[in-house]
N, C-alpha and C positions, 0 to 999 in steps of 0.2 A: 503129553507128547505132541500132538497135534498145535495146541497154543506156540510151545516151543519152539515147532515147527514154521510156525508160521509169526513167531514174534524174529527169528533168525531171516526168513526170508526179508520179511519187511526192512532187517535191518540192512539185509544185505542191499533192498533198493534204496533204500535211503542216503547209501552209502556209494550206489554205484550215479545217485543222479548228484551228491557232492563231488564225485572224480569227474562226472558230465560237466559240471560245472566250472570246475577248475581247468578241464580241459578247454571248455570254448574260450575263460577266460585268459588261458594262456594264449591261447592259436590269435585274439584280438592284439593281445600285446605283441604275439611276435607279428602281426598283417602292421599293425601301424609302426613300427619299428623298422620293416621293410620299405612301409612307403617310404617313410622319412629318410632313411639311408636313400632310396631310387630318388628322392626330391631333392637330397642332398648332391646325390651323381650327379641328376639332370644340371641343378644350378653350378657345378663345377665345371661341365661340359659346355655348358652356355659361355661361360664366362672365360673359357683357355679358347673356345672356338672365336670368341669376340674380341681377345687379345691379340690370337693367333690374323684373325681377319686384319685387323688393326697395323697389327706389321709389317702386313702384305701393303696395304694401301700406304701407309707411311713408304715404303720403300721403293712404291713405284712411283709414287709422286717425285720422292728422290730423282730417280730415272728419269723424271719426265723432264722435272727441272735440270737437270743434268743436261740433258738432248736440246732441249731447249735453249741453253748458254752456249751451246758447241754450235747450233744452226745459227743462234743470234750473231755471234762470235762470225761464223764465215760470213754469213749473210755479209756486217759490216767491212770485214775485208774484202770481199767483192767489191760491196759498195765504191771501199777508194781506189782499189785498182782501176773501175769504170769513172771514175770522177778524173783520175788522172790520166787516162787516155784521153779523156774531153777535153780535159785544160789540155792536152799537147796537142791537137788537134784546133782548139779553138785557138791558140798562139801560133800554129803552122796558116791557119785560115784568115787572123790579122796580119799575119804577113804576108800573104798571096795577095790579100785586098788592097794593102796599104802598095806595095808593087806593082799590080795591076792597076792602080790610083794615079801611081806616079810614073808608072810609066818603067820602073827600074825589074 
């Protein structure tokens, strides 16, 4: 009875360090199944944050270039506003001279 007794327990450790065993082997499978999913998160995060950035700068450059043809654009139209008030100016001022010259 005693033998029994103790061939039962033994079996019972034997049996509780194979469930020991299965258990950490599972808890490792499901730890690296987690990383890989969080490394999979992380790399998708990376990657819509890097598109999403991507967009942004595409879009303001847009913008910039945009602002930039509208400033160049007036810019030039001043420009010949101020060319043409010279030229009438400069033709009012050969005429004052040439007058002034001759006396008329």
């Amino acid at each position: 009875m005693v033998i029994e007794a103790l061939l039962t327990i033994k079996k019972a450790e034997r049996g509780a360090e194979e469930d020991l065993k299965k258990a950490q082997s599972e808890a490792e499978r499901l730890l690296e199944g987690a990383k890989r999913k969080a490394s999979e998160l992380m790399e998708r995060s990376e990657r819509e944050a890097r598109d999403e950035a991507e967009g942004l700068l595409a879009k303001a450059r847009r913008a910039g270039e945009e602002e930039a043809a509208a400033t160049l654009k007036a810019g030039e139209a001043e420009g010949r506003k101020i060319k043409e008030k010279a030229r009438k100016k400069t033709d009012r001022a050969a005429d004052y001279i040439v007058k002034s010259v001759l006396g008329k």
